[in-house]
ChimeraX commands (.cxc) that place a marker at each C-alpha (Angstrom):
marker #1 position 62.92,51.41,5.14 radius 0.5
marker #1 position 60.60,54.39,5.62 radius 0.5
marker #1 position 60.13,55.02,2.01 radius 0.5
marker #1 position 59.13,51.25,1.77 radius 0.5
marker #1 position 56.69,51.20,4.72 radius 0.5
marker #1 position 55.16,54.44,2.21 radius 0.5
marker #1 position 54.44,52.70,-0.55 radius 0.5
marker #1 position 52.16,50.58,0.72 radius 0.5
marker #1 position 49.83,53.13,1.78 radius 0.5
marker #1 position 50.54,55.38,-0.79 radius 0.5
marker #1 position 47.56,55.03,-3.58 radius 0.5
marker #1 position 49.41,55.09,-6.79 radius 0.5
marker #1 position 51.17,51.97,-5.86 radius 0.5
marker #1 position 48.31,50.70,-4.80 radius 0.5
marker #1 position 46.58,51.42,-7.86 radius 0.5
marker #1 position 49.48,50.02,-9.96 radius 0.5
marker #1 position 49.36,47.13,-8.29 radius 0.5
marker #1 position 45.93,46.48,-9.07 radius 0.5
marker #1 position 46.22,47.58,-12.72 radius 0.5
marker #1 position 49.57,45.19,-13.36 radius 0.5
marker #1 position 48.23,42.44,-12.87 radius 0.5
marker #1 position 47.99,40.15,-16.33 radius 0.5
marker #1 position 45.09,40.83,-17.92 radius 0.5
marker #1 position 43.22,43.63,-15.59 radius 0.5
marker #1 position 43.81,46.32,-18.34 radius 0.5
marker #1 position 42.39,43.95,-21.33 radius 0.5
marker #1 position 39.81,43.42,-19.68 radius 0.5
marker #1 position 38.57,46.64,-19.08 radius 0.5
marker #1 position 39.90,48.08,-22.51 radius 0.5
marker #1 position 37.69,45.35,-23.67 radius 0.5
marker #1 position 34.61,46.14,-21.57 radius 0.5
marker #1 position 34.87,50.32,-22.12 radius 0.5
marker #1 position 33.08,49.20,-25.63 radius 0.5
marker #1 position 30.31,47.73,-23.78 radius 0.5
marker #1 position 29.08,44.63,-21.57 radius 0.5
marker #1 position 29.87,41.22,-22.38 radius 0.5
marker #1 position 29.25,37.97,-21.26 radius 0.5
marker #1 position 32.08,35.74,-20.15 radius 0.5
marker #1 position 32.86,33.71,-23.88 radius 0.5
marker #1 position 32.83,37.13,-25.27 radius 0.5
marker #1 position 35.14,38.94,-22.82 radius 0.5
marker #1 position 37.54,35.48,-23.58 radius 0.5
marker #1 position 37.26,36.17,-27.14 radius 0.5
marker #1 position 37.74,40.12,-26.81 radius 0.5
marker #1 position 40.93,40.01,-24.90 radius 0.5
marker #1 position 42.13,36.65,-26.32 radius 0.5
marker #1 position 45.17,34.24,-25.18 radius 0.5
marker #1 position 43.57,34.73,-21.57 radius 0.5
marker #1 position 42.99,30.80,-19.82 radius 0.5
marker #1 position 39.02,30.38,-18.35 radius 0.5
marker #1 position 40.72,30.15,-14.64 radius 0.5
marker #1 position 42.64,33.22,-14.99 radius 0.5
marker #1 position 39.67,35.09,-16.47 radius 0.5
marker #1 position 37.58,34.28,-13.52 radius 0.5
marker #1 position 40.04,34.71,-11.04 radius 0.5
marker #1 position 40.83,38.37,-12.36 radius 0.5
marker #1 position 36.72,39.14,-13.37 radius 0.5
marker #1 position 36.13,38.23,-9.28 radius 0.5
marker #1 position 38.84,40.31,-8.35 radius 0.5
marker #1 position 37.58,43.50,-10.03 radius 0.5
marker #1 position 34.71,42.71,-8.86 radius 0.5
marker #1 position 35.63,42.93,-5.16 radius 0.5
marker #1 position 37.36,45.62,-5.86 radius 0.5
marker #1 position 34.13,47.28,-7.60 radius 0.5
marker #1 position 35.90,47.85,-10.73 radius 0.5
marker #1 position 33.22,45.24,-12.59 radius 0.5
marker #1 position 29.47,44.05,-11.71 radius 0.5
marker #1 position 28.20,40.43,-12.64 radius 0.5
marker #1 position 24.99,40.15,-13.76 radius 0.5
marker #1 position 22.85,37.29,-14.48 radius 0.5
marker #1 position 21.12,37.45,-18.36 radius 0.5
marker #1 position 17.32,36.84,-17.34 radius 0.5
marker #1 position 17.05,36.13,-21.19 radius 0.5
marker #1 position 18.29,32.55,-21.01 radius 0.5
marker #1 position 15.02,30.93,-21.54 radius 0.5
marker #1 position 16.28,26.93,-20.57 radius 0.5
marker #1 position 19.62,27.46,-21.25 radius 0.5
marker #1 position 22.10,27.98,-18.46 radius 0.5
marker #1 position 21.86,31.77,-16.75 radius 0.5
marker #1 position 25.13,33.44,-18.97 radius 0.5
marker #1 position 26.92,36.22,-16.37 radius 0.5
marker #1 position 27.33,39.37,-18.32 radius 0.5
marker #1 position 30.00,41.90,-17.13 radius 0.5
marker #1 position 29.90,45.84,-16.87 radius 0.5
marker #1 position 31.99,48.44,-15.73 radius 0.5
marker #1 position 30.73,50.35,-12.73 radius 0.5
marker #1 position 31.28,53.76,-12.58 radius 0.5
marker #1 position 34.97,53.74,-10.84 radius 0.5
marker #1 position 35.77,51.20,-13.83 radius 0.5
marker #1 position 34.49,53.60,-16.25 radius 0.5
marker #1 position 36.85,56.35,-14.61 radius 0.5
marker #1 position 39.83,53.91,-16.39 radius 0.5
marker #1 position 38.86,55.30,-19.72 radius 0.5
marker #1 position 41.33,58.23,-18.56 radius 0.5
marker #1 position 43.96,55.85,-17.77 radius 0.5
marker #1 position 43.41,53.71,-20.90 radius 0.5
marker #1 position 43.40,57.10,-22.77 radius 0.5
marker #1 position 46.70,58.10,-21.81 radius 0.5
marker #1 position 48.52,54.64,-22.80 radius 0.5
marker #1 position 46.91,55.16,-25.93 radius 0.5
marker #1 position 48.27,58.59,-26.53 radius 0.5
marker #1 position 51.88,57.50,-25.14 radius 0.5
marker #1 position 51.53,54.77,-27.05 radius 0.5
marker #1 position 51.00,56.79,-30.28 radius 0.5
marker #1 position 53.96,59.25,-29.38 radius 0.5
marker #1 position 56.40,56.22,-28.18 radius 0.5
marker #1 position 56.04,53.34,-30.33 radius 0.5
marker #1 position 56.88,52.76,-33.71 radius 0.5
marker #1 position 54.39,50.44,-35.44 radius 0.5
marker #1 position 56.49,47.44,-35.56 radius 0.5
marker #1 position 55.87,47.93,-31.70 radius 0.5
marker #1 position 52.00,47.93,-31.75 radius 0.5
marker #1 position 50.73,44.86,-31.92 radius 0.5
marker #1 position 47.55,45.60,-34.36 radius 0.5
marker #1 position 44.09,45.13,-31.87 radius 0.5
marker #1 position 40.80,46.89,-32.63 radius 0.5
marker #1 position 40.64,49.70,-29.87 radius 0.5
marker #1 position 38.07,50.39,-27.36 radius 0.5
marker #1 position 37.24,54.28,-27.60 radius 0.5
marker link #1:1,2 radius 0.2
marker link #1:2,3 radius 0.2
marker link #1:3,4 radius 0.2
marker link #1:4,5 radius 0.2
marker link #1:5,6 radius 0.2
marker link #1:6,7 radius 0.2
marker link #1:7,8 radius 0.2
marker link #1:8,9 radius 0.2
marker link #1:9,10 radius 0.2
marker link #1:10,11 radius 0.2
marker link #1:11,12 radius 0.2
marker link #1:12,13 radius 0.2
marker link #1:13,14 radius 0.2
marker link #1:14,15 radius 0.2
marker link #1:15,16 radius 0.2
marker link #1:16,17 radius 0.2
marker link #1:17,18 radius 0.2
marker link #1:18,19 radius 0.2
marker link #1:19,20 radius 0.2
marker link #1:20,21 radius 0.2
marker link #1:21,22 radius 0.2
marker link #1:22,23 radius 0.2
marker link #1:23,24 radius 0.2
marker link #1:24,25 radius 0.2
marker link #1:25,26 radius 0.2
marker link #1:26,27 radius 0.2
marker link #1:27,28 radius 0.2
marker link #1:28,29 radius 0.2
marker link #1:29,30 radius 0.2
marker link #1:30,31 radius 0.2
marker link #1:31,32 radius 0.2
marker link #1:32,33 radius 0.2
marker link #1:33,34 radius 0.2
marker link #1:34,35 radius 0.2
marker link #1:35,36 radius 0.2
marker link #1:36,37 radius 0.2
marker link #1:37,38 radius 0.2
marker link #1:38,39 radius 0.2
marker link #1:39,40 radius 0.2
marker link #1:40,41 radius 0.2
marker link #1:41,42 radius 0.2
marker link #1:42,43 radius 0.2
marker link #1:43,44 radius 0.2
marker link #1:44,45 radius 0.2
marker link #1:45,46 radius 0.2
marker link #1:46,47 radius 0.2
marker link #1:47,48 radius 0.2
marker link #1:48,49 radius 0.2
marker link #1:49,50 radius 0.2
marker link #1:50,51 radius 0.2
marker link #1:51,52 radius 0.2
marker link #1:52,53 radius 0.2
marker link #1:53,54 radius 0.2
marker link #1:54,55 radius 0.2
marker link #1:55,56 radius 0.2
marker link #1:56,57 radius 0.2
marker link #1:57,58 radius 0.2
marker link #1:58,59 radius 0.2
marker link #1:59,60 radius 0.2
marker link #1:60,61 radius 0.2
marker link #1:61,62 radius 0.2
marker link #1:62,63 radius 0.2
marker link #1:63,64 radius 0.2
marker link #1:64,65 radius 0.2
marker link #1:65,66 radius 0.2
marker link #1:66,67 radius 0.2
marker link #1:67,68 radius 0.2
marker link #1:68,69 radius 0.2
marker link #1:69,70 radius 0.2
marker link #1:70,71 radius 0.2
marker link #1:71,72 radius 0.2
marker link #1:72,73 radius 0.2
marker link #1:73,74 radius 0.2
marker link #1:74,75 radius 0.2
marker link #1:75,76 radius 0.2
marker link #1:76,77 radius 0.2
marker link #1:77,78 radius 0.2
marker link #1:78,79 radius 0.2
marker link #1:79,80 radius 0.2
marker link #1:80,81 radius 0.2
marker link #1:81,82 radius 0.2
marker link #1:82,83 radius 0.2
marker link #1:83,84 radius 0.2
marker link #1:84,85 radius 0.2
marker link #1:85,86 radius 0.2
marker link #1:86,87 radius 0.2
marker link #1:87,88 radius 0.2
marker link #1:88,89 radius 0.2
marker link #1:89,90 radius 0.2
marker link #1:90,91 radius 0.2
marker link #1:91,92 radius 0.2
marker link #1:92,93 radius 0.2
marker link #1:93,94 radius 0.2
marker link #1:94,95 radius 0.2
marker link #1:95,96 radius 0.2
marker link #1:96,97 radius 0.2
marker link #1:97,98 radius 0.2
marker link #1:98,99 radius 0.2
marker link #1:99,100 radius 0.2
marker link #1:100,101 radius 0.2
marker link #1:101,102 radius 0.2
marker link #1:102,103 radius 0.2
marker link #1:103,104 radius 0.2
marker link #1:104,105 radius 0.2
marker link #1:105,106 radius 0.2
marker link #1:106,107 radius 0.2
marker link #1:107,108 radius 0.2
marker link #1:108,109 radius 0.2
marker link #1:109,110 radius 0.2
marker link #1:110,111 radius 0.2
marker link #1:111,112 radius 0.2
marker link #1:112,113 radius 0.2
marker link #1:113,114 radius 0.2
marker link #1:114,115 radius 0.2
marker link #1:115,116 radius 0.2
marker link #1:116,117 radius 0.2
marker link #1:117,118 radius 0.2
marker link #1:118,119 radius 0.2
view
């Protein structure tokens, strides 16, 4: 019981908890290469439904892990919200990283699914 009541305060589980959910990590793999606009993002980290993607871009966005901008360069078109990592996102590279490199020392190649990789 006390190591459960732990946990929930303790920042790695809170972190993991955050970084599980489907998604969250293809997302910012996919943004570490640069800003995109929604349709792009959906296209980057494919399979993803347009519900889910919004549900998980305004969740790292409350969390400060993404910021939403507006493109002022839609010129009568409708205003296209482009996506960027803040600086805490940014700080994922590390974490992204070190998949990569247990991925490389863990996983055969049958294992990897083939994706272009973000850095």
């Amino acid at each position: 019981m006390i190591q459960e009541q732990h946990d929930i305060f303790c920042p790695v589980y809170r972190a993991i908890g955050v970084l599980q959910e489907k998604w969250v990590l293809h997302i910012v793999r996919s943004l570490l290469a640069g800003p995109k606009g929604f349709n792009e993002l959906s296209r980057a980290i494919g399979g993803c439904n347009s519900a889910t993607l919004t549900q998980r871009l305004e969740g790292l966005e409350t969390l400060g892990i993404i910021s939403k901008a507006t493109d002022q360069e839609a010129q009568g078109k409708l205003a296209r919200s482009i996506y960027t990592l803040t600086p805490g996102g940014q700080e994922l590279q590390r974490v992204i990283g070190a998949i990569g490199e247990w991925a490389d020392l863990h996983l055969s190649e049958e294992e990897i699914v083939k994706t272009p990789c973000a850095g």
